[in-house]
N, C-alpha and C positions, 0 to 999 in steps of 0.2 A: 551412454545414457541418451535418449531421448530427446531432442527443443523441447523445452516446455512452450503450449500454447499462446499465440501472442497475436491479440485484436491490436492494431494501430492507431492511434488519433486520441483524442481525449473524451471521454466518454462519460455521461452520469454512473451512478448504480441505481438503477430501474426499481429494485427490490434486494431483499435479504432473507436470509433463513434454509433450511431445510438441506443443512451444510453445504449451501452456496451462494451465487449471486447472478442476477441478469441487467447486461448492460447491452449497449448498443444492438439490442434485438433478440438477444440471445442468452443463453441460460448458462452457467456454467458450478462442475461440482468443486467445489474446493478452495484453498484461501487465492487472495491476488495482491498483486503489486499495481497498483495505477499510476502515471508517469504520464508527462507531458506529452511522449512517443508516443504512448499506447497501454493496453491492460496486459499483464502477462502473471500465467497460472504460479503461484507458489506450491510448492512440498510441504511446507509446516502444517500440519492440522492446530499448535497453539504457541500461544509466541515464546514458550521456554526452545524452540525447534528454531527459531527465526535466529540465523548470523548473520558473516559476511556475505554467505553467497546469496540468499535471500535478497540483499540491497543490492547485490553487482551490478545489475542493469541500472538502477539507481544511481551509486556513487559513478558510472562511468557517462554517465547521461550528464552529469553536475561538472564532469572532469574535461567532457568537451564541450560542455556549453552550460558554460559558470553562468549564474544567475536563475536560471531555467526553471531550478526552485525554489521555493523560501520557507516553504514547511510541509515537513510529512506527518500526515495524520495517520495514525496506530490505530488500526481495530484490535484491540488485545482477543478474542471471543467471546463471550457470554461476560465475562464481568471483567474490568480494569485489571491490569496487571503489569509488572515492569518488565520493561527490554532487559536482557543482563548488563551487566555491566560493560563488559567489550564490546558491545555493541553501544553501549550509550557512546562509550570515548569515542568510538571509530565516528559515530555522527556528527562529535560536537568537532571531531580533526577535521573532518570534511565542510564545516561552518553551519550545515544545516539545523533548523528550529528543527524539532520536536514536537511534538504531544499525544498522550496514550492514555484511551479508554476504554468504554467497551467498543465492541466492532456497529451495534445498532446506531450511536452515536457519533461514532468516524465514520458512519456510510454520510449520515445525514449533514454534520461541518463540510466533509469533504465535500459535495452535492451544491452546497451553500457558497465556497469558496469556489469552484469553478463557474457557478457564475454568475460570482462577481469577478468570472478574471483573472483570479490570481493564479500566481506561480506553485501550485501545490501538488504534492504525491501523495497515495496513502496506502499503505498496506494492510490487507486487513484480513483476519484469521475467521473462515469462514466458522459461523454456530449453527445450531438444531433448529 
């Protein structure tokens, strides 16, 4: 398989829709995982598709540099929706907050929360 795409650094989300996002200059199709390191491209088109391997880059970012985050905002897509359950435990084992909406509204916390600074990731399921 493939590296999925990966911009470096920490970046707004510029815009939303039309099953993607543009951040740091550039336009991209499909969901993402945003992180401290950098934006990297997700597989899931809706978050029933979203596990472990979805967060790896995530829980492994947290595993060598504890604190790094303090909460991942959830764009669930078009309307709110839950993580499964194994994925909820695997987050709260890992220490990290939570929170899951829609994805229009996780572009916009998440947006809000970088900068003011804070320690945050967010995954977010691209919509139409």
């Amino acid at each position: 398989m493939a590296p999925l795409p990966f911009v470096p650094g920490r970046h707004a989300i510029e815009s939303y829709g039309g099953g993607g996002f543009r951040f740091a200059g550039m336009s991209h199709v499909g969901s993402i995982l945003a992180t401290p390191r950098g934006i990297s491209a997700l597989a899931a088109v809706s978050i029933a598709e979203v596990g472990d391997e979805a967060l790896a880059s995530l829980i492994a970012e947290l595993e060598t540099t504890p604190g790094a985050v303090e909460l991942l905002v959830v764009g669930a897509g078009a309307s709110p929706a839950r993580l499964s359950e194994a994925l909820i435990q695997r987050l709260r084992a890992s220490g990290l907050r939570f929170e899951t909406m829609a994805t229009g509204p996780a572009a916009r916390v998440y947006n809000v929360l970088i900068e003011e600074g804070r320690r945050v990731a967010a995954l977010l399921i691209a919509v139409a």
